[in-house]
SEFI-835972 format. One record per residue (C-alpha): residue number from 0; residue in three letters; x, y, z. Coordinates in steps of 0.001 Angstrom, whole numbers, plus 500000, padded with zeros to 6 digits. Layout:
<sites>
(site NUM,Ala,(X,Y,Z))
...
</sites>
This chain:
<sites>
(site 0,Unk,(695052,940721,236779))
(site 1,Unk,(693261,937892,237841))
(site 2,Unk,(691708,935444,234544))
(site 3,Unk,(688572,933816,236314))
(site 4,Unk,(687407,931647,233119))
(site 5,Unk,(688075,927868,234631))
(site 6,Unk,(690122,925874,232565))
(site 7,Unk,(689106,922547,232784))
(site 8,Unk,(690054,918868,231226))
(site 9,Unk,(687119,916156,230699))
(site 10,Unk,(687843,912687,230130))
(site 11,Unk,(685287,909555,230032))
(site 12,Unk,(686825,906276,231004))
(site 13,Unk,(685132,902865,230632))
(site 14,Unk,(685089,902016,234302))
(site 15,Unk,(682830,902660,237382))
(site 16,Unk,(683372,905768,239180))
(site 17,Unk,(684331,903354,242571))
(site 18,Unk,(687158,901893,240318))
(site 19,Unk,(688748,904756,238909))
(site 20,Unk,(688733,906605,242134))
(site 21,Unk,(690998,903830,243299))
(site 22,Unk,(693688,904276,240588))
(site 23,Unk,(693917,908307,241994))
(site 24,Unk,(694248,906899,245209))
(site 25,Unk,(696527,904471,245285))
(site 26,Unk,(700068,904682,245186))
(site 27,Unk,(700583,901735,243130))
(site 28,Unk,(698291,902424,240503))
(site 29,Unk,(698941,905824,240035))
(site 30,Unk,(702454,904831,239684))
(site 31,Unk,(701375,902826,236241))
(site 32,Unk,(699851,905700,234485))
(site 33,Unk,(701022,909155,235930))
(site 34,Unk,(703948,910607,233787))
(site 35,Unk,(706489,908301,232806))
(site 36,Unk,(709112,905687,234795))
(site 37,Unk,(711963,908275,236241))
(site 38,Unk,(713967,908113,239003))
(site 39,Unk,(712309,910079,241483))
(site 40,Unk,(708443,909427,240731))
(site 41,Unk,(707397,907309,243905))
(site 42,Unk,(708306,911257,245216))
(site 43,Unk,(706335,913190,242889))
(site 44,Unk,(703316,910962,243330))
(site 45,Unk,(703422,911549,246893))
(site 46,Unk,(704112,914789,247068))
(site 47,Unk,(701215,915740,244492))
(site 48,Unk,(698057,913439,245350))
(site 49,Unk,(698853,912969,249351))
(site 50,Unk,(701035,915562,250766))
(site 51,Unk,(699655,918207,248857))
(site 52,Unk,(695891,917056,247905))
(site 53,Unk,(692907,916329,250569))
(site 54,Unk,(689656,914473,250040))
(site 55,Unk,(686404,916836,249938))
(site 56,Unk,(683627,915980,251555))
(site 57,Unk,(682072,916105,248052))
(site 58,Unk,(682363,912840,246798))
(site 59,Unk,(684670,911532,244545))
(site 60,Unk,(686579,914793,244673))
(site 61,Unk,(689858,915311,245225))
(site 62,Unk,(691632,919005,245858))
(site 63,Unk,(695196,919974,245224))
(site 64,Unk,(696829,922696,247131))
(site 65,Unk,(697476,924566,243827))
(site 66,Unk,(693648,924671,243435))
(site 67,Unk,(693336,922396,240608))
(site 68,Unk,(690276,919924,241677))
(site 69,Unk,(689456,915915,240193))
(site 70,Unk,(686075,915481,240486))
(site 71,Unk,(684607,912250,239114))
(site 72,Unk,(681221,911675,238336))
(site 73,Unk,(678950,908513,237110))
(site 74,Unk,(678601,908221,233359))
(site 75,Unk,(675789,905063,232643))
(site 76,Unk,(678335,902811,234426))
(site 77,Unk,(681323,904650,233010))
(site 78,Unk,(683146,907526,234440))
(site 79,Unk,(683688,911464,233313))
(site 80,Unk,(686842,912569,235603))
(site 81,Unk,(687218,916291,234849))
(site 82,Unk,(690130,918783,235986))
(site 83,Unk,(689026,922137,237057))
(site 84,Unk,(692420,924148,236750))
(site 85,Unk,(692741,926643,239372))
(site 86,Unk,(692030,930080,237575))
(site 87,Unk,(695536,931806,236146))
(site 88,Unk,(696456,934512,238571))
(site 89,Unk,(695472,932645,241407))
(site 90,Unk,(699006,931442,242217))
(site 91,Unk,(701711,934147,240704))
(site 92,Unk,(704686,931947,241333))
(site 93,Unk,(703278,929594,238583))
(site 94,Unk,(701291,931623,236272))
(site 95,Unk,(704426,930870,233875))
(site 96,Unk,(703840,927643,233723))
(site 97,Unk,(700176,927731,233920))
(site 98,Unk,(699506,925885,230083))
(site 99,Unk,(702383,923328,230607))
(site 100,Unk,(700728,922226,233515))
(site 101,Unk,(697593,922635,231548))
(site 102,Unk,(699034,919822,229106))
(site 103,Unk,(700494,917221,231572))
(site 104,Unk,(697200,917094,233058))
(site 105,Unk,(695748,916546,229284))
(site 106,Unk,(698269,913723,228829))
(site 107,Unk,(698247,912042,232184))
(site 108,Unk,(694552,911776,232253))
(site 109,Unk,(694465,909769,228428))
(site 110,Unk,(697524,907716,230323))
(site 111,Unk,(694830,907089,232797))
(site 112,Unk,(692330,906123,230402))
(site 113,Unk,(694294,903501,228502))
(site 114,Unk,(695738,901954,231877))
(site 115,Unk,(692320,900986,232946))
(site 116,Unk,(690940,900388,229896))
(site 117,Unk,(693401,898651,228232))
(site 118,Unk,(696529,897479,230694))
(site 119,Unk,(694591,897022,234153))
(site 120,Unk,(697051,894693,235396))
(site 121,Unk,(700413,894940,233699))
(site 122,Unk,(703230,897165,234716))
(site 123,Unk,(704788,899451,232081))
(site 124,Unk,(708207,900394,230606))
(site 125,Unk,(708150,904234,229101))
(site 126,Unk,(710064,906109,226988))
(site 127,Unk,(710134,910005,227329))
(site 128,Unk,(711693,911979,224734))
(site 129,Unk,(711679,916104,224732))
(site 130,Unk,(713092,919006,223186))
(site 131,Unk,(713343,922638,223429))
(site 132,Unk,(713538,923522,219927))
(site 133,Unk,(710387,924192,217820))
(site 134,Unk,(709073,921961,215150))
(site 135,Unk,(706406,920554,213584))
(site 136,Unk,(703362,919491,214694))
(site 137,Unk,(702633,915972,216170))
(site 138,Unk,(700656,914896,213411))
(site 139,Unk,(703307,916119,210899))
(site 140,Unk,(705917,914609,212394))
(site 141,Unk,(704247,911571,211976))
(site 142,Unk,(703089,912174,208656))
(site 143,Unk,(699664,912071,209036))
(site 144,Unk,(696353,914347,208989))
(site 145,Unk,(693875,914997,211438))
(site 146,Unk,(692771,912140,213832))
(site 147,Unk,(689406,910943,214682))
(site 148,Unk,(689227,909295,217763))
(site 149,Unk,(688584,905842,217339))
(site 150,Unk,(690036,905413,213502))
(site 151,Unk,(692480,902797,212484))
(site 152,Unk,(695834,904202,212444))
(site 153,Unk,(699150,902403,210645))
(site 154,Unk,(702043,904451,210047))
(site 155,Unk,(705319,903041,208139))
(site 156,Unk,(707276,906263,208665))
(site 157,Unk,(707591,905778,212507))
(site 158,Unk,(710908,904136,214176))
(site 159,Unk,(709258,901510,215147))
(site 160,Unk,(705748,900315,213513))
(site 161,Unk,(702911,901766,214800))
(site 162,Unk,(699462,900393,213732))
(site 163,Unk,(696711,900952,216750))
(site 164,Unk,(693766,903793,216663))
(site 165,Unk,(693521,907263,217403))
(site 166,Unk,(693098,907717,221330))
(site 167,Unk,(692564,911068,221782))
(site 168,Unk,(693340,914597,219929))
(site 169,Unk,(693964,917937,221354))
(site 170,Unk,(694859,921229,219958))
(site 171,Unk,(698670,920555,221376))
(site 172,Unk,(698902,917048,221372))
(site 173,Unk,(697719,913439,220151))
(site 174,Unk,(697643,909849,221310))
(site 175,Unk,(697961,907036,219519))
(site 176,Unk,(697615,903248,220590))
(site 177,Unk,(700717,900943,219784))
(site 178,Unk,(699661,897369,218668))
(site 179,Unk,(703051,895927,218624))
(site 180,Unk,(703791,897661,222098))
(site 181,Unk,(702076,895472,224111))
(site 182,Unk,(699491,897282,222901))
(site 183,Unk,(701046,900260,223996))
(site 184,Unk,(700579,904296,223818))
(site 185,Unk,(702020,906572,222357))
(site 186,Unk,(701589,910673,223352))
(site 187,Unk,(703351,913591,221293))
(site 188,Unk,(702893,916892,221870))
(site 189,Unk,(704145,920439,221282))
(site 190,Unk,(705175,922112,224612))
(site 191,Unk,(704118,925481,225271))
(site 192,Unk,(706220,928547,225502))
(site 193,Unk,(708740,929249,229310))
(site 194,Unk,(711334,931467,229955))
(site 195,Unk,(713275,928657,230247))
(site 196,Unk,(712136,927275,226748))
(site 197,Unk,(710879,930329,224597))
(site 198,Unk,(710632,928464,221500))
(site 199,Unk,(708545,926016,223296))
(site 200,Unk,(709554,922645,222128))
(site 201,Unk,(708046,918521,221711))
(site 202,Unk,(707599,916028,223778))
(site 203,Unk,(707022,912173,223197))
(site 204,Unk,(706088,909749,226000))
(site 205,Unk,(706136,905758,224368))
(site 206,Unk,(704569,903372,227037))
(site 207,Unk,(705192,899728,226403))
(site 208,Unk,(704168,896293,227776))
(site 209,Unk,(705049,892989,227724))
(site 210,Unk,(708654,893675,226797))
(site 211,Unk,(711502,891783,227410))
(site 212,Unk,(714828,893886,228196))
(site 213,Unk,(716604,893136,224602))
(site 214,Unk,(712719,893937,223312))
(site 215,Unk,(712455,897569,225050))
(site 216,Unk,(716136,898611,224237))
(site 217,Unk,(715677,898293,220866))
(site 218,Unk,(712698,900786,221209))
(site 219,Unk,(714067,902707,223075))
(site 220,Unk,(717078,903142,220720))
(site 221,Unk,(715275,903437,217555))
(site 222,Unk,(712681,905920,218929))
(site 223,Unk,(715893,907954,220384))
(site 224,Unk,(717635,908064,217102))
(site 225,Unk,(714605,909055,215198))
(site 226,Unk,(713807,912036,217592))
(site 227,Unk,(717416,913634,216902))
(site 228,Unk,(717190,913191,213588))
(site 229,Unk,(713723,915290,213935))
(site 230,Unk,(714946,917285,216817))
(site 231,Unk,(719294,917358,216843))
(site 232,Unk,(719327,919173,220344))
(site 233,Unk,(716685,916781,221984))
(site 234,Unk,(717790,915807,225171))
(site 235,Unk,(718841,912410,226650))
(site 236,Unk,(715607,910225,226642))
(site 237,Unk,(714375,909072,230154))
(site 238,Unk,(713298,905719,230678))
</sites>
């Protein structure tokens, strides 16, 4: 049976729509705020947004062969980019996977965001740490309560000090800015439910800037050691 209610992800970003249409369309820039920096991700981006997307002849729209659609749209000078999932049932072979895709697009969209709001011009380093085991949420994790977008945020009980604002908060996962980062972001998030993962499972992606190699290992470590001790099955972090 076929689910025809659109799912869809809205997002405003500080930027004119001209602008952010070029960091969807080009390589380079997509490359500083889509997923995080794996071997393998110059692929991805070209197999998702040019092999396997096409320009309408809307503008400012861009299709995906899986049906999911970016349209952009003007916002007083800023811009509201909103996903329109294709509906679930459309495409059997991934119905399974239909929410997880659901929340990369959540958290590669707030990536989005804070690259051209916040790091327009500086390459990152990233950190992605996952699990298949279930836990707590995010926010407990962390040790904190609900976010507002926009509040001041310190937390001692992180690896590594985090003291930034809320950037966004969804009903899976949370973002956080990362003064001493660069400023940086950090994402966490509760995965949803696969055959592969039934328990579903976290995720953390920690993007960084302005760190030296010495600087970024010793994030990398301490952010590593602090996710086993939450999570003793995570797997090897990806950076």
């Amino acid at each position: 049976m076929t689910d025809d209610t659109p799912v869809s992800i809205e997002v405003t970003i500080g930027a004119p729509v001209a602008t952010v249409w070029q960091w969807l369309r080009d390589r380079e820039r997509i490359g500083r705020w889509h997923g995080w920096l794996v071997d393998g991700l110059d692929e991805e981006i070209e197999y998702i947004y040019f092999e396997h997307a096409k320009e309408s002849d809307q503008p400012y729209t861009l299709d995906l062969d899986n049906g999911d659609r970016f349209t952009l749209t003007d916002d007083g000078g800023a811009t509201t980019l909103r996903i329109t999932r294709a509906p679930l049932g459309s495409d059997p072979e991934w119905d399974a996977y239909y929410d997880d895709i659901t929340e990369g697009w959540l958290s590669f969209v707030q990536q989005l965001r804070f690259a051209i709001e916040r790091q327009p011009a500086r390459p990152r380093r990233t950190v992605f740490l996952a699990t298949d085991e279930a836990g707590p949420r995010p926010q407990d994790v962390l040790g904190i309560g609900e976010l507002r977008p926009g509040e001041r945020v310190e937390l001692a009980s992180a690896p590594t000090p985090v003291a930034g604002e809320a950037w966004f908060a969804g009903q899976r996962q949370i973002g956080l800015t990362v003064d001493e980062l660069g400023p940086g972001l950090l994402v966490m998030g509760e995965r949803p439910p696969l055959a592969s993962r039934p328990d579903g499972g976290a995720m953390a992606i920690v993007t960084t800037y302005d760190l030296d190699d010495e600087q970024f290992a010793a994030v990398r470590e301490a952010w590593s050691t602090w996710w086993r001790a939450t999570y003793p099955a995570a797997a090897e972090p990806q950076s």
